[in-house]
C-alpha positions in Angstrom: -24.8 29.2 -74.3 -25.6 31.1 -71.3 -22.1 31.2 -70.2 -21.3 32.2 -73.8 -23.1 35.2 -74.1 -22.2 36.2 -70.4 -18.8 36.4 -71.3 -19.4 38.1 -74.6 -21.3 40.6 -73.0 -18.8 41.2 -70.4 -15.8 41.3 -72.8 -17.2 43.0 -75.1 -19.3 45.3 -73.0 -15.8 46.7 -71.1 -14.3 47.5 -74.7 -17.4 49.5 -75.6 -17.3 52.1 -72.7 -15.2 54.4 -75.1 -17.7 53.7 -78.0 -21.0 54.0 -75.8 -19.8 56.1 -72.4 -17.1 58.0 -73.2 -18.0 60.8 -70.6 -18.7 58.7 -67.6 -15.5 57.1 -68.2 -13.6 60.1 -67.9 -15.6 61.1 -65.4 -14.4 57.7 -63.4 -11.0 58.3 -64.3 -11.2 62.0 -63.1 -12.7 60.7 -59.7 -10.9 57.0 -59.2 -8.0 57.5 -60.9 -6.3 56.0 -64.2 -4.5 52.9 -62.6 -7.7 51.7 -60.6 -9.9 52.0 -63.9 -6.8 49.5 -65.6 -7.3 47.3 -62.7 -11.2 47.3 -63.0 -11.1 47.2 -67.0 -8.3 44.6 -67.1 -10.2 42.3 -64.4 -13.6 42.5 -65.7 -12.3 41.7 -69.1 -10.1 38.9 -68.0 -13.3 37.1 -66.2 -15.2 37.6 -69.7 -13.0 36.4 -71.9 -12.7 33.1 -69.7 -16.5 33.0 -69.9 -16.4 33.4 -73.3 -13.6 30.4 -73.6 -15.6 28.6 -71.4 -18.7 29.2 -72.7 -17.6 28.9 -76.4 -16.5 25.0 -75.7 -19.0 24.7 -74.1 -21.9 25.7 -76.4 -19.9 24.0 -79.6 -20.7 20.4 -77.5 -24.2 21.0 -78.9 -24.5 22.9 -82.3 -27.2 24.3 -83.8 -26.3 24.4 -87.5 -27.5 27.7 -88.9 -25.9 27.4 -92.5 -23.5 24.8 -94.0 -21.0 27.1 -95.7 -19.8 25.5 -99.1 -16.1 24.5 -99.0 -14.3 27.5 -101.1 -15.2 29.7 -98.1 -13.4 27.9 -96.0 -10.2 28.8 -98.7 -11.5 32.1 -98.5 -11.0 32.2 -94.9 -7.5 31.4 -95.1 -6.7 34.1 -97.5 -8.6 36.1 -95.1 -7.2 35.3 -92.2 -3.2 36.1 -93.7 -2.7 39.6 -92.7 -4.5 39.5 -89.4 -1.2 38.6 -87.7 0.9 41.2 -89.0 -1.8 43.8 -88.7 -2.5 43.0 -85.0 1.5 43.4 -84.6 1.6 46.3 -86.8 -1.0 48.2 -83.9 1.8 48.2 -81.1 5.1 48.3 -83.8 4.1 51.8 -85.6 5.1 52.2 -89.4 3.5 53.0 -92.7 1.2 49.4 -92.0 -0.3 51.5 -89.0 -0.4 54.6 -90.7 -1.7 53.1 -94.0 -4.1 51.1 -91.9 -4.8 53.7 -89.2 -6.5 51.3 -86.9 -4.8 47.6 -87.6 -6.3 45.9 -84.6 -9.7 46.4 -85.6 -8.9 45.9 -88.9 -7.3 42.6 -88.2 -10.5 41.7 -85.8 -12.7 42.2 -88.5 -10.7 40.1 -91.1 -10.5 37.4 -88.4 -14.0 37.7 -87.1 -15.6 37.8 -91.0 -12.6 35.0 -91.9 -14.9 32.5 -89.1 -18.2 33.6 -90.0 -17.7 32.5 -93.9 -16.1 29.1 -92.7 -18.5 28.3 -89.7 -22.4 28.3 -89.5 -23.6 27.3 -86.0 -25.4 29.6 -83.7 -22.2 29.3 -81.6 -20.2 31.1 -84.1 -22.4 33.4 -85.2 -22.7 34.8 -81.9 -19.1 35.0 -81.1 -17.3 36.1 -84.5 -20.7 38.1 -85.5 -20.5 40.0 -82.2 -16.9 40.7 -82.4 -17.4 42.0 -86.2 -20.1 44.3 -84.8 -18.1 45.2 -82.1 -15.2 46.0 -84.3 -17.5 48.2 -86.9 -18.7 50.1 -84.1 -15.6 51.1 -82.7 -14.3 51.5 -85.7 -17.1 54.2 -86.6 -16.5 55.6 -82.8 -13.1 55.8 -83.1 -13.4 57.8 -86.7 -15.8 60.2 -84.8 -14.1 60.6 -81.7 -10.3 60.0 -82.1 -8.7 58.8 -78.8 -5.1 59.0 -77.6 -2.4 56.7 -79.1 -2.0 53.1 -78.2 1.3 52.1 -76.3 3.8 50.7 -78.3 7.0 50.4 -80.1 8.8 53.8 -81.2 8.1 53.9 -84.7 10.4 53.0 -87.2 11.1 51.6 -90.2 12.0 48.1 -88.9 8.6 47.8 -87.4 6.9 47.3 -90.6 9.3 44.4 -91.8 9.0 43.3 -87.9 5.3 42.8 -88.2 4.8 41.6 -91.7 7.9 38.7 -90.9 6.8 37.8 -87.1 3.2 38.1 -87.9 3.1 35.3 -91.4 5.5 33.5 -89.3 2.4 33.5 -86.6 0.1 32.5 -89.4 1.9 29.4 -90.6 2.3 28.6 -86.9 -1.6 28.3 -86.5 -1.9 26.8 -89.8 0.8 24.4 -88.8 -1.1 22.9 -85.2 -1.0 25.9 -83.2 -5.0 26.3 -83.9 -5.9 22.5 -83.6 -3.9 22.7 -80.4 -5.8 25.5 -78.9 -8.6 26.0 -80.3 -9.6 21.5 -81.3 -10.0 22.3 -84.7 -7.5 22.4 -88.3 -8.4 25.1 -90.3 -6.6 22.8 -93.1 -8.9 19.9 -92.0 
């Protein structure tokens, strides 16, 4: 668990300097440089999302069932879980999804992350889908309050819509289909 919440914090904790810091990381920037903060973002990100991998696996060896959720939840979660793929596509392929949307990748977070939490009860869970929903909220609100620069992507154009909607329910059926079991140990269809 320790592991778990180490790399949760350390994940997590990088994608929250522009929600909780803002200043002092422009004030880094300003000093270091843009391509060193990457460097230093992307690496200590890296190292806590393999903590949290590792730490997730870990921690699911031993659950500690909080709540058994009832079976139509888990149906739920799959209806959820449908446009989470072509909304984390539609971030970096601009069209009227993104611009509908405004913010796709935390929308799509938050579909996936409240998707697991209505499907799973251990402690395990709720600590790694809870903290990303939170996460995802609180940016979310952030972002809302402070708008920040545009994310790299695509040019936008019409294609990208049709782009994201057919690559990303292709993605879906792909997970559906053994891509989850193979990566993740588990069939959501089980």
């Amino acid at each position: 668990m320790t592991l778990l919440l180490l790399g949760l914090l350390l994940f997590l904790g990088t994608h929250s300097v522009s929600i909780l810091a803002p200043d002092w990381r422009r004030g880094w920037i300003a000093r270091h440089g843009e391509r060193p903060w990457k460097g230093l973002y992307s690496l200590v990100s890296l190292i806590g999302f393999a903590l949290l991998i590792v730490g997730y696996g870990w921690a699911r060896q031993s659950p500690v069932v909080l709540y058994t959720p009832p079976t139509w939840t888990r149906h739920l979660a799959l209806l959820l879980m449908l446009p989470v793929f072509p909304l984390l596509l539609a971030a970096y392929l601009p069209g009227r999804i993104k611009a509908t949307v405004k913010h796709p990748m935390l929308a799509a977070v938050k579909l996936w992350a409240l998707a697991h939490l209505l499907a799973n009860g251990t402690l395990t869970d709720v600590l790694l889908f809870g903290g990303f929903l939170a996460w995802a909220v609180a940016d979310r609100i952030s972002v809302k309050r402070h708008p920040r620069g545009p994310v790299p992507g695509a040019p936008p154009r019409p294609a990208n819509d049709l782009i994201a909607l057919g690559a990303g329910l292709l993605l879906y059926v792909l997970f559906l289909a053994g891509t989850h079991a193979w990566l993740i140990g588990v069939s959501p269809l089980a």
